[in-house]
N, CA, C and O of each residue as an XYZ file, in Angstrom:
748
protein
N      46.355     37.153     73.602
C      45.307     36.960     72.626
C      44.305     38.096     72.745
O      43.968     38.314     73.909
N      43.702     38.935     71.750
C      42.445     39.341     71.604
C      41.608     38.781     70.781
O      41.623     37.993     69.835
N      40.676     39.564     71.557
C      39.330     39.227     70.546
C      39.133     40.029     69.237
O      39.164     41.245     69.046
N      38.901     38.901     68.314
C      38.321     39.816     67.001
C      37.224     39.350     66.858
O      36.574     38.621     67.607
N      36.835     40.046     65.222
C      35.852     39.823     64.537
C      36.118     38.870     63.472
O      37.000     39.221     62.688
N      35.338     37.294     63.174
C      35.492     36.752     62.134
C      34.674     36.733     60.462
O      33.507     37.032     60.210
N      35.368     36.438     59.853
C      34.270     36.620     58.818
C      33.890     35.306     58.722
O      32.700     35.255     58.414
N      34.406     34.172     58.857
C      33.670     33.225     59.025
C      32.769     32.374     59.782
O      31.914     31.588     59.375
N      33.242     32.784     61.356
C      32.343     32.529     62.121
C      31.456     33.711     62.832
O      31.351     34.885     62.478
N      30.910     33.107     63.834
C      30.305     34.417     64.921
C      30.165     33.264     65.994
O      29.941     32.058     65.900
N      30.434     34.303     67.271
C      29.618     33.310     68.727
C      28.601     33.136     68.399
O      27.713     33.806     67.871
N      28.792     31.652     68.904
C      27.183     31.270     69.460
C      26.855     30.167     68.303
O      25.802     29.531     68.340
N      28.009     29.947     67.077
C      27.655     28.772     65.794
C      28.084     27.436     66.327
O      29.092     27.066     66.928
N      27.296     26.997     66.028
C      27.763     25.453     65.712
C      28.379     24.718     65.402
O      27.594     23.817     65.106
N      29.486     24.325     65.195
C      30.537     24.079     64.794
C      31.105     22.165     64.911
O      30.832     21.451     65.876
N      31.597     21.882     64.150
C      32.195     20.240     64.291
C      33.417     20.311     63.493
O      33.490     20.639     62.309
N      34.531     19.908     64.405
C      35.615     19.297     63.718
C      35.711     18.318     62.682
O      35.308     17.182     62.933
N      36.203     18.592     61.509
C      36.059     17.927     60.478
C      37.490     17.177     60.185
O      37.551     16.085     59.621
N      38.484     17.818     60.585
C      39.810     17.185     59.835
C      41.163     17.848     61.190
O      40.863     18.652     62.072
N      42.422     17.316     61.020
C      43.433     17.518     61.618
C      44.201     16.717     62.502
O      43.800     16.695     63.665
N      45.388     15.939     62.175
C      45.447     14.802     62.712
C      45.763     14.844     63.993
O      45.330     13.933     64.698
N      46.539     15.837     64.569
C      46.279     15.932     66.105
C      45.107     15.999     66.600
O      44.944     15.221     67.539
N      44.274     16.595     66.345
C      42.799     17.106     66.937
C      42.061     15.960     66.412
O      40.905     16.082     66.009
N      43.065     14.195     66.398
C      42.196     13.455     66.443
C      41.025     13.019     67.046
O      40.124     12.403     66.477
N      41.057     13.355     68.213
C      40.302     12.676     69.540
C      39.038     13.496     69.012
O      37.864     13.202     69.241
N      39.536     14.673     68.197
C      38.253     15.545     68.403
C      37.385     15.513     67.332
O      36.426     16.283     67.391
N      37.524     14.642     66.151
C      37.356     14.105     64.721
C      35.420     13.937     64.789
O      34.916     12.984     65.383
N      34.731     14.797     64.231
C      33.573     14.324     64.408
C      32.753     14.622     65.655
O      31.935     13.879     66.198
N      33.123     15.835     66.002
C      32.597     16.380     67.720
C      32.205     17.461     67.809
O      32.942     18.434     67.655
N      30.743     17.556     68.124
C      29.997     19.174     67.654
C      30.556     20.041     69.162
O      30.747     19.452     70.226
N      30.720     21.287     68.992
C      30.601     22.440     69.814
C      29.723     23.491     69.474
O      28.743     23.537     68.730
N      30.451     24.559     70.381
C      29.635     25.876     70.250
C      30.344     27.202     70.166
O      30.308     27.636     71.318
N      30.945     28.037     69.431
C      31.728     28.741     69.450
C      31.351     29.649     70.363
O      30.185     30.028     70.479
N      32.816     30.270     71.439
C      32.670     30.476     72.609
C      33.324     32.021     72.788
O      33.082     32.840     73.673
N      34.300     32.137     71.559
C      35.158     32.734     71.235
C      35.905     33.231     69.891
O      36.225     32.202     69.295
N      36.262     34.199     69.261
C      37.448     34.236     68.690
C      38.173     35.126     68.658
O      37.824     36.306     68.640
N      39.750     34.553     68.638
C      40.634     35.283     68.997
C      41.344     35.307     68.311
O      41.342     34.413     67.465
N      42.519     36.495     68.265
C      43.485     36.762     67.484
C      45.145     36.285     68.291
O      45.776     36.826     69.198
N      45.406     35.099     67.495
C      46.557     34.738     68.524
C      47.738     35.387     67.766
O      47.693     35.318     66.538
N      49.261     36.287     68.603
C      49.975     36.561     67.887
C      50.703     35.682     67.123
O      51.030     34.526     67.392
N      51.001     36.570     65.805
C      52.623     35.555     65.603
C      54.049     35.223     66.568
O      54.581     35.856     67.480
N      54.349     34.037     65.958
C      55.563     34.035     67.294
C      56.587     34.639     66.287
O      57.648     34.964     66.819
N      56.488     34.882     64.814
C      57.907     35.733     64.668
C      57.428     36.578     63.444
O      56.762     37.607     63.558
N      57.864     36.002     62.192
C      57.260     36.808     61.523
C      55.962     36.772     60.436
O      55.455     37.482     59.567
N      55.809     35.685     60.971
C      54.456     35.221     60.156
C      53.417     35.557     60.653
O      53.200     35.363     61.849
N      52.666     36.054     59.959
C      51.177     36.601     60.433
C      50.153     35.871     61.132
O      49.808     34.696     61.004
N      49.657     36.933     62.025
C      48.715     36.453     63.066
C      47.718     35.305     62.586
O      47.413     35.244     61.395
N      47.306     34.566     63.340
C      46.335     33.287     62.922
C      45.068     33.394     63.647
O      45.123     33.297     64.873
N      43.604     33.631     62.917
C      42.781     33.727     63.525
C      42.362     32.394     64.413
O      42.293     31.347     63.770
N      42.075     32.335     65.842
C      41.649     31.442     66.478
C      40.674     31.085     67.002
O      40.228     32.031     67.651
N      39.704     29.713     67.149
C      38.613     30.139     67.469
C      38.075     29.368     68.462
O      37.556     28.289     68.175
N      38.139     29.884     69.930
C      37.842     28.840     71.192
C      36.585     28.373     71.064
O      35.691     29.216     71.149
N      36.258     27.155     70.867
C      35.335     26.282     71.081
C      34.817     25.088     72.265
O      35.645     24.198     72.458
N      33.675     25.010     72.970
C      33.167     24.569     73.833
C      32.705     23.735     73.361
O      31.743     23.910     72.613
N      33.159     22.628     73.588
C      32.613     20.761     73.407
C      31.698     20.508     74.370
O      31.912     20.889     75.521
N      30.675     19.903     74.069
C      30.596     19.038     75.125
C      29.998     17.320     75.386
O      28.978     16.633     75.415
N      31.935     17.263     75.582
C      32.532     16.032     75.946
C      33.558     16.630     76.912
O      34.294     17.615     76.959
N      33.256     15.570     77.655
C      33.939     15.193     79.481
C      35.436     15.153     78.634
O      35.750     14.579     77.591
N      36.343     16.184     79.733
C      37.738     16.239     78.799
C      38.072     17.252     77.951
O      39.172     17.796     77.850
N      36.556     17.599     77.035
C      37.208     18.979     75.995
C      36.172     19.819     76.014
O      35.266     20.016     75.205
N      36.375     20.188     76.830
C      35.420     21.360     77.292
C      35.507     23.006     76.338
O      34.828     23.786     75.670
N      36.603     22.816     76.781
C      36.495     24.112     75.575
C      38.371     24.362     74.776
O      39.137     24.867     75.597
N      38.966     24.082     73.503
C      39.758     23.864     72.785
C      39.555     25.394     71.994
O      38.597     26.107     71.697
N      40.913     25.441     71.855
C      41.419     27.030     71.042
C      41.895     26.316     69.367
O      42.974     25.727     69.288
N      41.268     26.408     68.502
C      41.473     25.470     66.995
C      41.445     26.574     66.254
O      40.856     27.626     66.506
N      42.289     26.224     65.063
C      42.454     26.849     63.561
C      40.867     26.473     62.907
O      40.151     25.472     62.904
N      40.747     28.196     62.240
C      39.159     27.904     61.665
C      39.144     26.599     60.510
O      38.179     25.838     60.577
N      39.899     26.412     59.759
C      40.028     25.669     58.954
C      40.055     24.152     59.562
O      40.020     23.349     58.630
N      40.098     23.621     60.621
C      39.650     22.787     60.870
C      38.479     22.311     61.373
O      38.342     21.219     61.924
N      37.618     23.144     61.183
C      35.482     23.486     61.795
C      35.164     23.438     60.304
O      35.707     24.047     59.382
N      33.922     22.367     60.286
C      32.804     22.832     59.743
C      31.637     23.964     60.130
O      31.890     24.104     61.327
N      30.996     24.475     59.974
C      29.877     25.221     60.074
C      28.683     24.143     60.349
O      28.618     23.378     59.387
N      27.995     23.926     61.065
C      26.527     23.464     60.893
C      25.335     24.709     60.401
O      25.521     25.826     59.917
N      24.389     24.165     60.667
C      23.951     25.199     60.140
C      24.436     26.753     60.708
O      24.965     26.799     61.818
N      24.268     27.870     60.018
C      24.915     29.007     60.670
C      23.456     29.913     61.104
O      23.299     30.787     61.957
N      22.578     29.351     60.214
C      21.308     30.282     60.152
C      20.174     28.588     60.184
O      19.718     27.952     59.233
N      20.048     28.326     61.771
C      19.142     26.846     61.761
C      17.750     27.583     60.791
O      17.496     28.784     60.696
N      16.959     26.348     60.114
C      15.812     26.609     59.710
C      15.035     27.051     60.727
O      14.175     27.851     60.358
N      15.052     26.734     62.181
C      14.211     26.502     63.099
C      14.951     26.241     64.340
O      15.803     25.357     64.432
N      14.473     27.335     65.662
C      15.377     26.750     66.991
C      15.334     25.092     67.293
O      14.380     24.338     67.482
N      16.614     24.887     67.258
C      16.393     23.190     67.895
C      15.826     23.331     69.803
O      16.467     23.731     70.775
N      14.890     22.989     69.735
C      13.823     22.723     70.809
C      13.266     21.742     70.515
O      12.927     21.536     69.349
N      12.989     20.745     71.660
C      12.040     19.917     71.562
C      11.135     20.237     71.805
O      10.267     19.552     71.264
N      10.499     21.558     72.831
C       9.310     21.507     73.166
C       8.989     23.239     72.168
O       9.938     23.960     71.861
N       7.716     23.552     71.866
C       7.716     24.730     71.336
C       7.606     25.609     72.783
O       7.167     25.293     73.890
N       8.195     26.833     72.271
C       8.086     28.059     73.416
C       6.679     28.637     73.282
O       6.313     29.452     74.129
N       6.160     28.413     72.653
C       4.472     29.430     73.099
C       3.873     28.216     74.010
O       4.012     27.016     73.777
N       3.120     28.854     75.184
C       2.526     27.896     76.137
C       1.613     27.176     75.848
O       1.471     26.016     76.233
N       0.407     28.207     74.655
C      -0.890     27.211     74.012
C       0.008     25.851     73.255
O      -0.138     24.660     73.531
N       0.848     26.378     72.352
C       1.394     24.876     71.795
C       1.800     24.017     72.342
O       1.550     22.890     71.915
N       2.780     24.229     73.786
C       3.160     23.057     74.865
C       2.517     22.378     74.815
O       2.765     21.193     74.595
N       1.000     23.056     75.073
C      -0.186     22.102     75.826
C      -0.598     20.921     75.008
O      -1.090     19.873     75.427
N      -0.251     21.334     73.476
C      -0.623     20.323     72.804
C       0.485     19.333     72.038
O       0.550     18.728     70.968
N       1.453     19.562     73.414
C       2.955     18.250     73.582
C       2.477     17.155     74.742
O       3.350     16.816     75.540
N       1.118     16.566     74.893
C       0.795     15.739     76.432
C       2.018     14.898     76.817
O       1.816     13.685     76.753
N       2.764     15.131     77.052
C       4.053     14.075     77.469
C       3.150     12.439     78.364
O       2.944     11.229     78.278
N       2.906     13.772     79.220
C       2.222     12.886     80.558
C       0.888     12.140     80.223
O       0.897     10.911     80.145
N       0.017     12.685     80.072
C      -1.255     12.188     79.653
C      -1.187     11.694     78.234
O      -1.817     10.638     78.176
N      -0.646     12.048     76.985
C      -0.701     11.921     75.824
C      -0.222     10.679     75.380
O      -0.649      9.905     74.524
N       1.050     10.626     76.360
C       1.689      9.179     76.060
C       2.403      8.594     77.254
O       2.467      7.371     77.126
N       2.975      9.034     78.395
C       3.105      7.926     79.370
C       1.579      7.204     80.229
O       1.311      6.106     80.717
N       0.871      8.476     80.070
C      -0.615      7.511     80.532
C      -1.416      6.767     79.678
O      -2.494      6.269     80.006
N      -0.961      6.697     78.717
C      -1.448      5.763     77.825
C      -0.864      4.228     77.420
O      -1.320      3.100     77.226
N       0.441      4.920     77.420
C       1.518      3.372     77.180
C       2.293      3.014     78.320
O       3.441      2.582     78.215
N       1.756      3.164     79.314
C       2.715      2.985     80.898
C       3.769      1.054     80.873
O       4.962      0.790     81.019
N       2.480      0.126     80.608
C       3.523     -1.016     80.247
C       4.406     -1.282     78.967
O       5.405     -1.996     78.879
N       3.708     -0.433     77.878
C       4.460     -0.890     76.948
C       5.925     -0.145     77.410
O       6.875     -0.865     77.716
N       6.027      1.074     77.435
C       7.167      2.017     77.820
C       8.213      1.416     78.747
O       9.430      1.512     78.591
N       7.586      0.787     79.727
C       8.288     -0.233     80.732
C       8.859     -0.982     80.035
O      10.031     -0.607     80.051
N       8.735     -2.100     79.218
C       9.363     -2.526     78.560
C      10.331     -1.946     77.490
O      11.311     -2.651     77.247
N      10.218     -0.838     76.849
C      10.959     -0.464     75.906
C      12.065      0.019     77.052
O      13.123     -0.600     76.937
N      12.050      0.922     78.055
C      12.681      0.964     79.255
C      14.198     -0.615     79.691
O      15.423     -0.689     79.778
N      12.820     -1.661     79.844
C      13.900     -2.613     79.939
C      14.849     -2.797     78.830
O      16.031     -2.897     79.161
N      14.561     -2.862     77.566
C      15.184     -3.313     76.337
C      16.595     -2.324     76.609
O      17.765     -2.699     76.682
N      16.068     -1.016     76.722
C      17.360     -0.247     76.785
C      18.113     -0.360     77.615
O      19.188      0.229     77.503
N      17.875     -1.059     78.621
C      18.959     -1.470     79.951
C      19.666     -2.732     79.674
O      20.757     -3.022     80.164
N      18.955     -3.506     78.822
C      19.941     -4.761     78.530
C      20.468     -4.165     77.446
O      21.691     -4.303     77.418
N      20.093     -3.649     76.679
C      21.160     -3.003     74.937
C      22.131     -2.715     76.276
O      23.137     -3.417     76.379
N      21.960     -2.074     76.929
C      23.435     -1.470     77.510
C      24.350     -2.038     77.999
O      25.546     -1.854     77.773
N      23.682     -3.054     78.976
C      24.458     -4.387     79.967
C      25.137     -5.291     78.264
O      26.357     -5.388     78.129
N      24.456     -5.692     77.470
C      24.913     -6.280     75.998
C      26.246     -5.531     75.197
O      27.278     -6.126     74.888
N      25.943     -3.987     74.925
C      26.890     -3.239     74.736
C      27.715     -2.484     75.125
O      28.639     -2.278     74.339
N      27.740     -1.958     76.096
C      28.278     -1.701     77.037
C      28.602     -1.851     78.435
O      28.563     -0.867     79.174
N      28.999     -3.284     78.972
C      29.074     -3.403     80.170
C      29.927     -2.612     81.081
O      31.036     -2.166     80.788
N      29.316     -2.475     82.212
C      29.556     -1.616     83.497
C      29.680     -0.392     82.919
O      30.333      0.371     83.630
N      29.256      0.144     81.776
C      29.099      1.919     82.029
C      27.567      2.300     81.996
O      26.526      1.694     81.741
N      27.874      3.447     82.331
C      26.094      4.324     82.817
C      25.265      4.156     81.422
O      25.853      4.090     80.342
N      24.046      4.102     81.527
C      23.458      3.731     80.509
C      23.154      4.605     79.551
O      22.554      5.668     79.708
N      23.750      3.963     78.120
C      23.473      5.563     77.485
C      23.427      4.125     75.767
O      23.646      2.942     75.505
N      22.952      5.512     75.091
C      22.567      5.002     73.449
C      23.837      5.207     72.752
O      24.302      6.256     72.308
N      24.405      3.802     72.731
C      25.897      3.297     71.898
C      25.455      3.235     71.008
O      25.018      2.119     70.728
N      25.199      4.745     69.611
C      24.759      4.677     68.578
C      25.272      3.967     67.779
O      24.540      3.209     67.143
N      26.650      3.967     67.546
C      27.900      3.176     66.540
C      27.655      1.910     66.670
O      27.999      1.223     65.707
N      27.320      1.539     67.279
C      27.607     -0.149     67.746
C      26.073     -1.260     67.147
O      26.154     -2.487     67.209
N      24.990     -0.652     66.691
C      24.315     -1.055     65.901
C      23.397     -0.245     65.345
O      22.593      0.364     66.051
N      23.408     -0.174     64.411
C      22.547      1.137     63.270
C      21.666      0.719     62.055
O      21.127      1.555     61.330
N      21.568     -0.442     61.901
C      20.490     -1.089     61.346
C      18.928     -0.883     61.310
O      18.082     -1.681     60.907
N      18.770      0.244     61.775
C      17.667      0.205     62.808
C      16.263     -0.152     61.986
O      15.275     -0.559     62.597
N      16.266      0.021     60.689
C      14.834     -0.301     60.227
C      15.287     -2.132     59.731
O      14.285     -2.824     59.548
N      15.884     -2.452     59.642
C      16.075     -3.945     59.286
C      15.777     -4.815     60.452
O      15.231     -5.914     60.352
N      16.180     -4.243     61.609
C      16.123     -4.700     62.936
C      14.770     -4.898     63.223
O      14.289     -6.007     63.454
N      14.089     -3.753     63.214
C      12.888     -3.616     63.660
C      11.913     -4.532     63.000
O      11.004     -5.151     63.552
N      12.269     -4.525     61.604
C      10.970     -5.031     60.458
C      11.542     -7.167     61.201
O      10.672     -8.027     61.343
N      12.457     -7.333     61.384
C      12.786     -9.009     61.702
C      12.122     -8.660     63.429
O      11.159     -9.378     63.699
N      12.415     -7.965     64.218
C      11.700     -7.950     65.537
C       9.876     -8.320     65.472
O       9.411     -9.225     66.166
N       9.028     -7.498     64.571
C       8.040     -7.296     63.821
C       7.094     -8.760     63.516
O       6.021     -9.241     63.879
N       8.340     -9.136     62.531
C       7.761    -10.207     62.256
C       7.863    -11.477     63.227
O       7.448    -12.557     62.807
N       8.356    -11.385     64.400
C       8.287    -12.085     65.650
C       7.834    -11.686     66.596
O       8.121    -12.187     67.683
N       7.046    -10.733     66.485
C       5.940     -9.797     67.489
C       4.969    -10.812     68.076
O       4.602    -11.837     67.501
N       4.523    -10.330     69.524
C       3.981    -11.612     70.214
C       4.862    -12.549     70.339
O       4.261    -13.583     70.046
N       6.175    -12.854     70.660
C       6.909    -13.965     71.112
C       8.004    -13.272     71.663
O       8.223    -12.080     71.451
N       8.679    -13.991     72.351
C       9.952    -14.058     73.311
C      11.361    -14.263     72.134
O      11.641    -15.110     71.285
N      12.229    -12.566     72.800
C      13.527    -13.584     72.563
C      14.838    -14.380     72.734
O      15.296    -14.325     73.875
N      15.349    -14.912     72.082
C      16.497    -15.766     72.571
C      16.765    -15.309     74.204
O      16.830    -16.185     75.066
N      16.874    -14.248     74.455
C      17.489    -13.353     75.547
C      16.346    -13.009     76.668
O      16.489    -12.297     77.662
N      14.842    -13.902     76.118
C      13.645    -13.142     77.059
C      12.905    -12.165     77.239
O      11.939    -12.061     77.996
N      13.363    -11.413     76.522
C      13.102    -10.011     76.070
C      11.564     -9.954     74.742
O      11.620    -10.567     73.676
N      10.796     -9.412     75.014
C       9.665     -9.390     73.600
C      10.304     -8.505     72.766
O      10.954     -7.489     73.009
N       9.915     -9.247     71.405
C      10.422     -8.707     70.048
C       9.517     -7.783     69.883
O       9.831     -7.078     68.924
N       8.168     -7.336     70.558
C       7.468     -6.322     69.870
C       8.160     -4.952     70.775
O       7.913     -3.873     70.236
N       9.085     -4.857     72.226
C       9.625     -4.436     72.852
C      10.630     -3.608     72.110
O      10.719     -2.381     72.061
N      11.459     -4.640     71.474
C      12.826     -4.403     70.591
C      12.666     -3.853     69.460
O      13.496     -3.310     68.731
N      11.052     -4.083     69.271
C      10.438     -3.480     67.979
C      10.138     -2.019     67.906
O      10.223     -1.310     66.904
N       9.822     -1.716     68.956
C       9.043     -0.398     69.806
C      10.196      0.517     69.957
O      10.053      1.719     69.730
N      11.655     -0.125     70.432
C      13.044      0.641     70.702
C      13.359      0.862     69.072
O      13.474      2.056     68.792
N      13.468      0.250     68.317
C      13.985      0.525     66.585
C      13.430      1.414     66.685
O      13.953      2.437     67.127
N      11.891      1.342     66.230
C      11.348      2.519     65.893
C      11.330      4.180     66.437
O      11.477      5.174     65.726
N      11.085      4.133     68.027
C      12.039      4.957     68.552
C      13.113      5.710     68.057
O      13.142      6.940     68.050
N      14.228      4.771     67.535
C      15.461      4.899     67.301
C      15.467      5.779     66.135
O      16.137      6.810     66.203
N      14.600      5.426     64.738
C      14.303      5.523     63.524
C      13.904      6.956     63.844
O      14.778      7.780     63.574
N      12.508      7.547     64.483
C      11.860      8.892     64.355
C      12.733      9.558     65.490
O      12.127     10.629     65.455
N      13.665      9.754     66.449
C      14.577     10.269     67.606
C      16.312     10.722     66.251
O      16.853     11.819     66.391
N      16.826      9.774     65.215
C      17.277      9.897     64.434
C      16.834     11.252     62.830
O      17.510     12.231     62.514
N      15.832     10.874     62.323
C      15.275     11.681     61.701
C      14.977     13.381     62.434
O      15.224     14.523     62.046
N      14.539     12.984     63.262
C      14.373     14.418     64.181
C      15.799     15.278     64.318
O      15.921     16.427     63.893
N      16.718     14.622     64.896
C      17.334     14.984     64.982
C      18.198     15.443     63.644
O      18.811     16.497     63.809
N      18.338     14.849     62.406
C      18.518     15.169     61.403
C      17.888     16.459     60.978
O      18.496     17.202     60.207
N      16.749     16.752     61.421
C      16.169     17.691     61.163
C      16.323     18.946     61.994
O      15.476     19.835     61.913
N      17.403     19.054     62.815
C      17.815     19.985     63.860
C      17.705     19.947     65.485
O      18.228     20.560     66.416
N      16.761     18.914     65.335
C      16.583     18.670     67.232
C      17.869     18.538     67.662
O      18.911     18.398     67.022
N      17.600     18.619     69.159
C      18.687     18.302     69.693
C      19.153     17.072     69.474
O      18.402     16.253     68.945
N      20.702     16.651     69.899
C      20.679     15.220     69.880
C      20.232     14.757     71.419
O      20.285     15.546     72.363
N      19.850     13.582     71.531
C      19.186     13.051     72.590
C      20.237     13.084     73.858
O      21.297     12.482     73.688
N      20.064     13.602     74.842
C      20.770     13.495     75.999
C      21.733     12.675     76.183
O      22.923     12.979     76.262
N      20.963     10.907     76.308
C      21.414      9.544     76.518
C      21.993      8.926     75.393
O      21.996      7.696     75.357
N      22.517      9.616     74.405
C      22.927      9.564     73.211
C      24.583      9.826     73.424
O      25.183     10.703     74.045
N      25.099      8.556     72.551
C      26.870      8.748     72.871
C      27.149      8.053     71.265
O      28.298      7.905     70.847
């Protein structure tokens, strides 16, 4: 294999499998283009541009795919996906610490717990992470949590708790729509 030049991609894009029925597993799975290469023909059919891509998912770390099975994400983002801005005066005015864990220390605790039982609920015995697929309702959820704010539920848990995680869910979603990263604890 060498390396070429593509006209459709470049290192360093964004990329998600869109289609191909072998490259099921990989249906819907962003990377990062890592590579592209020129793989030979095996006889007389012309060379096929190839383009190694870096997943990351445990397992497909990095896959050699036909361009035609990648979408493009953006190729030219509006804006670096960062959560935090790179100039230091603007950091300052991200208070993580003071701005909002010293302010909401119990409520956070609780939204904390909520997400440990969503997990034990949806996912038992794996590491705790945000089983997005598995309920996505999230403003319907929240607005019935809401209106049972100040009370306990079925499960012990406060609905203004479960209320606090929707919403979460709702502006962590949008953001990310908007180029953020996706959230770490996010599966």
């Amino acid at each position: 294999m060498t390396e070429e030049k593509s006209t459709m991609f470049k290192v360093g894009d964004r990329v998600k499998v869109i289609s191909s029925c072998w490259y099921s597993s990989l249906h819907d799975v962003e990377g990062i283009i890592k590579a592209i290469v020129h793989v030979p023909p095996p006889s007389v059919a012309p060379a096929n541009e190839t383009i190694q891509v870096d997943f990351k998912k445990p397992g497909y770390e990095e896959w050699y795919l036909d361009p035609k099975d990648l979408v493009v994400l953006p190729l030219t983002p509006t804006f670096t996906p960062s959560i935090l801005p790179a100039d230091a005066t603007e950091r300052k005015k991200v208070p993580l610490g003071t701005g909002v864990l010293d302010y909401f220390p119990a409520a956070l605790a609780e939204v904390a717990k909520i997400s440990y039982a969503g997990n034990q609920q949806h996912n038992p015995g794996e590491t705790l992470h945000w089983a997005r697929g598995k309920s996505t309702d999230q403003a319907d959820t929240m607005l019935r949590h809401f209106l049972e704010r100040g009370t306990l539920d079925s499960d012990g848990q406060r609905h203004s708790a479960k209320m606090c995680w929707r919403a979460l869910a709702i502006l962590q979603l949008e953001l990310e729509a908007e180029g953020y990263p996706v959230a770490r604890g996010a599966k």
